[in-house]
C-alpha positions as CSV (number, residue, x, y, z in Angstrom):
1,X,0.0,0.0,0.0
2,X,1.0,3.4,0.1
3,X,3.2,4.8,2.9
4,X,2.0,8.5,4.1
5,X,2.9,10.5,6.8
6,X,0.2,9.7,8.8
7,X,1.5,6.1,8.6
8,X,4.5,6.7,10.9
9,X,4.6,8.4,13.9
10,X,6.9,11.7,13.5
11,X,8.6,12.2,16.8
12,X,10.0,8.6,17.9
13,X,10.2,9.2,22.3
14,X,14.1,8.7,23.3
15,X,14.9,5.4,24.7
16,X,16.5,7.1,27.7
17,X,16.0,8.7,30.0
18,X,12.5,7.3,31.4
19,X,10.6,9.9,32.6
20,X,8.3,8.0,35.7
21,X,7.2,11.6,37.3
22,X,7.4,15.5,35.5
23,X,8.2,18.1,38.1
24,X,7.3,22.0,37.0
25,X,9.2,25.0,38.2
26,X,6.4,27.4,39.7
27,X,8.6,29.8,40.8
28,X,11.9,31.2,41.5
29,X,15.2,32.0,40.1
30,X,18.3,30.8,37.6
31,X,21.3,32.6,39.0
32,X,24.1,31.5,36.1
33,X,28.0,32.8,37.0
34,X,30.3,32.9,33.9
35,X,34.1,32.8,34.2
36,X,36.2,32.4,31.6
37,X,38.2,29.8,30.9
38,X,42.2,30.7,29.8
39,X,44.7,28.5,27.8
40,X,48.0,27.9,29.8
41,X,49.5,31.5,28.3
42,X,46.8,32.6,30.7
43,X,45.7,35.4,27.9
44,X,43.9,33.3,25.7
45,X,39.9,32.7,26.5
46,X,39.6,28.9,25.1
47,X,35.6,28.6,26.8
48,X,33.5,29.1,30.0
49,X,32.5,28.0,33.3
50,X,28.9,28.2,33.9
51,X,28.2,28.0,37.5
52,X,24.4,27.0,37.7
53,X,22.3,27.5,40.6
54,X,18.5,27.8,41.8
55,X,17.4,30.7,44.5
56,X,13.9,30.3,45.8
57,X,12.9,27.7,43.7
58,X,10.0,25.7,43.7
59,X,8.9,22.4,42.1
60,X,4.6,20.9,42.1
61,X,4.0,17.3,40.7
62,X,1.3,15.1,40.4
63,X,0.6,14.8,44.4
64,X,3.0,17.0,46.2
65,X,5.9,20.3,46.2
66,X,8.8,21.1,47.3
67,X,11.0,23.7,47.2
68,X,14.7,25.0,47.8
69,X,16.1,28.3,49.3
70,X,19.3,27.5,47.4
71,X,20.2,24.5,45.0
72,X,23.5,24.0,43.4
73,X,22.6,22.3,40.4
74,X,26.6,22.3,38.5
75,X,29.1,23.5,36.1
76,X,28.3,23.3,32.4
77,X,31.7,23.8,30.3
78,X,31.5,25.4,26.6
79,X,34.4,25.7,24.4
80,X,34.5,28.5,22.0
C-alpha cells in the first residue's frame, strides 16, 4: 500500500531517559555565574564555566511540592 505521513509516527520518544514523574518550576530564580576559561598562556579565552544555581525555587508534581532556598545544580563547560 501506500506509505503517508500519517503512517508513521513523527517524533519517535528517546529510549533514555524514562521519565516516571514530571516536576514544573512554579517559581523562583536561575542565578548562572560565567568565568572564563584561559589556555596555559593565561591570555587566551579557550571557553567558559557556567556555575548554575536555583534561588527560591519551587517544584509541584502530580501529588506534592517542594522547594529549595538555594540549590547547586553544576558547572556546564562550553568551548569557544
Amino acid at each position: 500500500g501506500t506509505v503517508a505521513s500519517t503512517s508513521i509516527c513523527s517524533l519517535i520518544p528517546p529510549a533514555t531517559p524514562i521519565v516516571n514523574q514530571e516536576w514544573n518550576a512554579t517559581g523562583g530564580t536561575i542565578e548562572i555565574i560565567t568565568d572564563a576559561l584561559y589556555a596555559a598562556d593565561g591570555i587566551t579565552i579557550t571557553g567558559y564555566t557556567h556555575n548554575i544555581k536555583f534561588v527560591n525555587v519551587n517544584f509541584s508534581g502530580p501529588s506534592n511540592s517542594f522547594s529549595f532556598t538555594e540549590y547547586t545544580f553544576g558547572n556546564h563547560e562550553t568551548d569557544l
